[in-house]
Every structure is written in C-alpha cells, then in structure tokens.
C-alpha positions in Angstrom: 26.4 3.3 45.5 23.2 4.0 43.1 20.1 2.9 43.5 17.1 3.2 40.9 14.2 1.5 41.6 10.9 1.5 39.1 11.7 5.1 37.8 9.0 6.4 35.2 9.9 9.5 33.0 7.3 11.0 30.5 7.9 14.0 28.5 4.4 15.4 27.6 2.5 12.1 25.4 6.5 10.8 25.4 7.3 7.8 28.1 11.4 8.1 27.7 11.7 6.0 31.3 9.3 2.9 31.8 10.3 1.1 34.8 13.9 1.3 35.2 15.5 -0.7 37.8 19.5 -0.7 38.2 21.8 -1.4 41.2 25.1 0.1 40.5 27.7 -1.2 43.3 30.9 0.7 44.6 34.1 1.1 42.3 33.9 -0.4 38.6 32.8 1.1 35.3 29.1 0.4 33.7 28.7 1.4 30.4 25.0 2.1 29.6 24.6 1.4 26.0 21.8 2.1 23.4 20.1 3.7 20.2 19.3 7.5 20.3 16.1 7.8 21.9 16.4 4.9 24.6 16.7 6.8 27.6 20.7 6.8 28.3 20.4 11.1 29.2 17.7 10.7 30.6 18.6 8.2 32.9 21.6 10.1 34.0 19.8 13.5 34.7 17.8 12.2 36.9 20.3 10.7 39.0 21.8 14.2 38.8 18.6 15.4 40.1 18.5 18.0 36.8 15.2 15.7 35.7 12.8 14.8 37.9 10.9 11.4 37.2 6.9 10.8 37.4 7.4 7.5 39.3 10.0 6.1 41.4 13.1 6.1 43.6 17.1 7.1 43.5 19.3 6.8 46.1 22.9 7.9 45.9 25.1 6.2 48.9 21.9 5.1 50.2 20.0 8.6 50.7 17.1 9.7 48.1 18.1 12.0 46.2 14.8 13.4 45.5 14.8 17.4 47.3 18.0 17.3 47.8 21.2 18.9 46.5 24.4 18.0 49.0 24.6 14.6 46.9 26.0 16.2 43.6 29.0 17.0 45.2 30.1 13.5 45.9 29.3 13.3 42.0 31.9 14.3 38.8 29.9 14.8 36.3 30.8 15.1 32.3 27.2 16.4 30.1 27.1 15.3 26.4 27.3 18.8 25.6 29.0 21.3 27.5 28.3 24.9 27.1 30.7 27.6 28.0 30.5 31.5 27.0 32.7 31.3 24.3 35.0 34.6 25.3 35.9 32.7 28.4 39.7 31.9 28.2 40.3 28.6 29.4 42.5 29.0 32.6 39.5 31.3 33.8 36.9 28.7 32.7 39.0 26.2 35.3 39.4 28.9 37.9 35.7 29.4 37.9 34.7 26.0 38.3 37.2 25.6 41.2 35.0 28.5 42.5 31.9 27.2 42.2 32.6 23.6 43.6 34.4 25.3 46.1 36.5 22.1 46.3 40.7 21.7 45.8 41.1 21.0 42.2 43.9 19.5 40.7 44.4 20.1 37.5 47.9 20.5 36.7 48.4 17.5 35.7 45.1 16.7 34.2 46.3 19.8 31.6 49.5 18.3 30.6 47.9 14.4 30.3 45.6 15.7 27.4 48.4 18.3 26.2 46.6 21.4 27.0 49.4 23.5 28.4 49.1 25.9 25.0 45.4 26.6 24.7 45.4 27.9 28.4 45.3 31.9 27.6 43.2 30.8 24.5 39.2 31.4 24.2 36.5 28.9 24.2 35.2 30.0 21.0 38.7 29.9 19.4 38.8 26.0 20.3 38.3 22.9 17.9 35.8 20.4 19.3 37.8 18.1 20.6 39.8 20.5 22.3 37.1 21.7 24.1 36.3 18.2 24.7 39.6 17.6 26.4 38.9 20.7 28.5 35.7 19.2 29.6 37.3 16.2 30.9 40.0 18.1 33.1 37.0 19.9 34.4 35.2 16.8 35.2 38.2 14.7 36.2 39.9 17.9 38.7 38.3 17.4 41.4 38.4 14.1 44.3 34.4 12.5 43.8 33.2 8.4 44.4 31.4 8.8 41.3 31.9 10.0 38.2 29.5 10.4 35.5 30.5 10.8 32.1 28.0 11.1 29.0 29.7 10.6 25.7 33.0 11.5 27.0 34.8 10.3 23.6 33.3 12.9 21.3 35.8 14.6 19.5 38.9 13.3 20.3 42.0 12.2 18.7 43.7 8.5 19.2 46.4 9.9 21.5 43.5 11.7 23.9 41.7 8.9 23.8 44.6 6.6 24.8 45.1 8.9 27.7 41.2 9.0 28.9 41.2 5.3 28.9 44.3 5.2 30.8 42.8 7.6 33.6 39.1 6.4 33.5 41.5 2.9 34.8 43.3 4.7 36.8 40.2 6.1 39.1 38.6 2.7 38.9 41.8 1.5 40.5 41.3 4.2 43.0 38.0 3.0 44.2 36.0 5.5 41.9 32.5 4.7 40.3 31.7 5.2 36.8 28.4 5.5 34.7 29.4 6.3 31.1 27.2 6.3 28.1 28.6 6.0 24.4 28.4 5.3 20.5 31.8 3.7 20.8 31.8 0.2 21.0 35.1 -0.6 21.0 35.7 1.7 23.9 33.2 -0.3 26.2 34.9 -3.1 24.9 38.4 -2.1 26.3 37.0 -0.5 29.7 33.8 -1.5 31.3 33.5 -4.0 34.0 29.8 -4.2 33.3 26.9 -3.6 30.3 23.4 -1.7 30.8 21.7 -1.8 27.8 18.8 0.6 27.5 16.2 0.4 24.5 12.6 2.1 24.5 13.2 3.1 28.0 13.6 -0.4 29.4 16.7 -2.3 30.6 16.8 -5.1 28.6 20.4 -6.8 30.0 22.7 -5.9 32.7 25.5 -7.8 33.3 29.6 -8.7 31.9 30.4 -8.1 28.1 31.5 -11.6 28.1 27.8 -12.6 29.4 26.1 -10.6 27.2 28.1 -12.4 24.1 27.2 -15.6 25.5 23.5 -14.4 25.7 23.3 -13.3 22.1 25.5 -16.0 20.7 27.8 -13.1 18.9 31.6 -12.8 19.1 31.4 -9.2 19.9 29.9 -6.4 21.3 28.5 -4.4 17.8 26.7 -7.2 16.8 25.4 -8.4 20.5 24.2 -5.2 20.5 22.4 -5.5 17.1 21.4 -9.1 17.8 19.3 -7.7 21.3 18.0 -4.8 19.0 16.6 -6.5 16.5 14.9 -9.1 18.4 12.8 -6.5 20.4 12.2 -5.0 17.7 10.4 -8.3 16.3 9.1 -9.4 19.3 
C-alpha cells in the first residue's frame, strides 16, 4: 500500500530523514513511535507529498507519488495541528470540506459518536481543544479512503472520546482500511496497533509486533521497550 524506499530529508544544516525504508502492507494499523525531533511529521508529510525529500522514493498503491496530486484523495488525513479560521461555525467548517474533497461525506453519525450534535451552530474559536479535536476527527473520518493517516489524533480528549476513536479506528481496520498513526500515548498503541515503527534521529531502528519488540528489549511493556531501545542508541 506504501512504499518508502531510502528517503533522505534535510532542513537547511538539519538531516531530519536519513535513510528511511518502510513497507506498509494493505489493512492494519502501524503506530510510528518516537521522541520529538525523530522524524515521525516528517515522515508523514512527505508521503502526503506537503514535504518533498532530498533523496528517495514513495509510492502509494504502487505509483510514485513524487509530481503528483490524484493520490491524496485515496488518503484521510488527520495533521497534529489543525487550523481553522476561528469564526467558522462548525456545520460550515464540515460543509466546506465536503466541498473541497468533493467526495460524499458522511458525517452524521460521526457527529453523534463523539457527541457533537450541540456545538454545530457554535464557532471554532468558541471551542475547547479537545472539542476541536473531536471535530478534526469527523472531518478526517467522513469521508470513504484505503488509508488514513492520523498524527497525534489523541490530543485533547476525554476518556469517553477516546473510547469511541479506538472503537472506530477498529472499526475501519475491520473494514479493510490502512492506518499510519503517530503518538505520545503509549498505552493507546498498546490497545490498537497491529504493528510498531520506531523512529529515532531519523532512522528506523525496529519495525515489527509490540509483542516482538518486548521480546527484543527484554521489557514487559511498551514505555519501557521504548526507553530500553532509546537509551541504548543513545550509548552506542
């Protein structure tokens, strides 16, 4: 489904990318995990196409995605941070993006799944983070993609709305869907991802099943694999 092969990113004297190489299949969720700075945004913008690597291939269902645009719209995709003009109400916000995708939308019952129903004549600006949050994720969950890319989609929310993004993130897996999340939230990988990237000074440095990567690092779960894989490259 995506294809990265030796992908180099430099920001001016900064090398954020260094050789990545990943193979993510069709259907199942891949968490790609590690410390600010690794890479993980990076990464995922230029699959989007919105960064442009030094070095390297992508491929998205097998076509490069390299000059080309038709891709994203096989593609959901959730940014870390989502910027709206904040005298937007929200039911215009949705009605807009339907626009602009020009794809069927349904969002009806994305709205009442993260109880949204009475912030819908209400402005952006008027909105508590996490509310905003959960109208980021009907946005990004509305409309009928193979692959659906969410960066830090937990930021913000409550215990209930996370409940209920777990519960559809499974849901879309079950559908056939493709995921590529990124997150501080260990115990959320934990509960929903099929397989672990971890990223660390712009190198992968494991790819492969939580329970592999505990086996690997000799821990009993994933906070202090993590830690354990950190620390030794650190030292090495």
């Amino acid at each position: 489904m995506i294809q990265i092969d030796n992908v180099h990113k430099r920001f001016a004297k900064n090398e954020v990318l260094k050789g990545v190489d990943l193979q993510i299949p069709e259907g199942g969720i891949y968490a790609v995990l590690g410390p600010n700075g690794s890479g993980k945004t990076t990464l995922i913008k230029c699959v989007l196409g919105l960064v442009i690597p030094n070095k390297g291939d992508i491929r998205v269902k097998g076509q490069k995605v390299k000059n080309q645009w038709k891709y994203r719209e096989e593609i959901n995709y959730l940014p870390q941070i989502a910027n709206f003009p904040g005298n937007i109400r929200v039911k215009e916000l949705i009605g807009m993006i339907k626009d602009l995708r020009k794809k069927p939308g349904d969002e009806v019952s994305l709205i009442e799944l993260f109880g949204l129903e009475p912030f819908l004549d209400k402005k952006l600006a008027n909105l508590s983070g996490g509310t905003k949050q959960k109208v980021n994720l009907v946005l990004t969950f509305m409309f009928d993609s193979p692959v659906i890319i969410l960066d830090e989609p937990t930021s913000g929310l409550d215990p209930t709305a996370m409940i209920a993004l777990k519960n559809l993130i499974r849901k879309e897996r079950e559908a056939g869907k493709t995921f590529l999340i990124t997150t501080h939230i260990m115990q959320f990988v934990e509960e929903i991802a099929d397989q672990v990237v971890y990223l660390l000074e712009g190198k992968i440095y494991y790819t492969g099943t939580l329970s592999g990567l505990l086996e690997k690092t000799g821990q009993h779960d994933l906070e202090h694999a993590i830690a354990a894989i950190t620390s030794e490259k650190q030292h090495a």
